[in-house]
N, C-alpha and C positions, 0 to 999 in steps of 0.2 A: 504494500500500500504506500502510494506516494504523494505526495501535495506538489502542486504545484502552484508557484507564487504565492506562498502560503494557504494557498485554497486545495481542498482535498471535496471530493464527490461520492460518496459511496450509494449505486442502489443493489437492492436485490429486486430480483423478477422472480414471481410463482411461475413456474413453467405446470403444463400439467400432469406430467409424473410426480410434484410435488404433492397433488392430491387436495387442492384446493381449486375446485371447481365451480364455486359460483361466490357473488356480490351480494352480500346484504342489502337488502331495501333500506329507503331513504331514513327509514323511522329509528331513533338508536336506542327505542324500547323491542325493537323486534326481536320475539323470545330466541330463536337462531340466532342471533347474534353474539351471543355467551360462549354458544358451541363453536362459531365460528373461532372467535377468538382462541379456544381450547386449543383447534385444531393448529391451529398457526403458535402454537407456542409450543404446543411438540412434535411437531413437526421439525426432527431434529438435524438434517441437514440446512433448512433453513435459519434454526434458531442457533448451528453452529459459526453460521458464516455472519450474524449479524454479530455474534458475540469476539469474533476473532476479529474484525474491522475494530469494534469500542477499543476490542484490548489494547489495540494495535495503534490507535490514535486519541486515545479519550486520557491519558494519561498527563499529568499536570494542566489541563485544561480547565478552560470556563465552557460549560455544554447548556445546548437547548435542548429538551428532549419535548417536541413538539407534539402534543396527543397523546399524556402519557397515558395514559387511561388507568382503569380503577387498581391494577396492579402494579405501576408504575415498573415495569419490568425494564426497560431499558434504560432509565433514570439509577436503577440500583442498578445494573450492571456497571453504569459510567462510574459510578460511586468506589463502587468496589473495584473497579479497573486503575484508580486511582486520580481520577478528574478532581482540581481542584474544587468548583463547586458546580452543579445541578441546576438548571431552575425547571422544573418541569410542566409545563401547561397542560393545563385542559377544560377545552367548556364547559363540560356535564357537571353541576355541581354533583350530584351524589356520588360519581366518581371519581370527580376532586379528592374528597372525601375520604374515600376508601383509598385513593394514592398516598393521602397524607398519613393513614394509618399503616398502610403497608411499609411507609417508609421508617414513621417511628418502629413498628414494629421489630425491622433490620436492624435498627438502632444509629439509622444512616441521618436524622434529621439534621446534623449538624452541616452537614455537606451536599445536601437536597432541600431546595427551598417547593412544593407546589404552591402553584400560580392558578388559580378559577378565573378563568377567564377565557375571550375569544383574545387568540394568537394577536389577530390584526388591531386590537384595542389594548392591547399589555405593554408596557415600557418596563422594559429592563434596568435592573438599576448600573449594571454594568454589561458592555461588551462579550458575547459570543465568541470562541473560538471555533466551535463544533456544533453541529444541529445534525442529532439521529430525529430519525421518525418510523413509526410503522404506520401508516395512516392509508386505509385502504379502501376500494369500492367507492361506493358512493358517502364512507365516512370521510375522506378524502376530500369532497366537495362542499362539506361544511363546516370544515374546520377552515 
């Protein structure tokens, strides 16, 4: 993994031997939408190459983890990867909520700030070095 000009890009793509074959509807109470998430979190080819990128560049960083949703999973990986600090967004309050628990829970709050908020209305109180995301489907379009 390489930056360039100090900018680095990382995506993954679900191809469909990943086994992720369809988009959640627009609604982000749709009851499949849990299982979806399930699926794409052990789904562990995927879940290896998104963790081997953080490891790989999240280290003494300032990170966005954009959408972290109610498990804040990518926000604790950056954490434990060694990124200076976290801020992690997300709109849905109750899963604001559940991020901020899951983080105390790790015992990570010190180095993970969640943010309840839409992205495009948040000010940061400091600079970005890093922005992970898994933001997919049609949750993707409103966030």
């Amino acid at each position: 993994l390489e930056a360039v000009g100090g900018l680095a890009l990382l995506c993954f793509v679900a191809t469909k031997s990943s086994g992720l074959g369809w988009t959640p509807p627009h609604s982000p109470r749709y009851p499949g939408e849990q299982a979806y998430y399930r699926e794409m979190r052990e789904d562990k080819a995927r879940t290896a190459a998104y963790y081997h990128a953080i490891d790989a560049l999240a280290p003494g960083k300032i990170v966005l983890d954009l959408g972290t949703g109610a498990l804040a999973l990518l926000a604790l990986r950056c954490a434990r990867a060694g990124a200076a600090h976290v801020y992690a967004i997300e709109m849905e309050s109750e899963e604001a909520a559940l991020a901020e628990r899951a983080v105390a829970d790790a015992g990570l709050q010190h180095c993970i700030t969640v943010i309840q908020g839409r992205s495009q209305d948040v000010v940061l109180p400091r600079r970005v070095e890093l922005v992970v995301h898994e933001l997919v489907g049609e949750i993707a379009g409103r966030e």
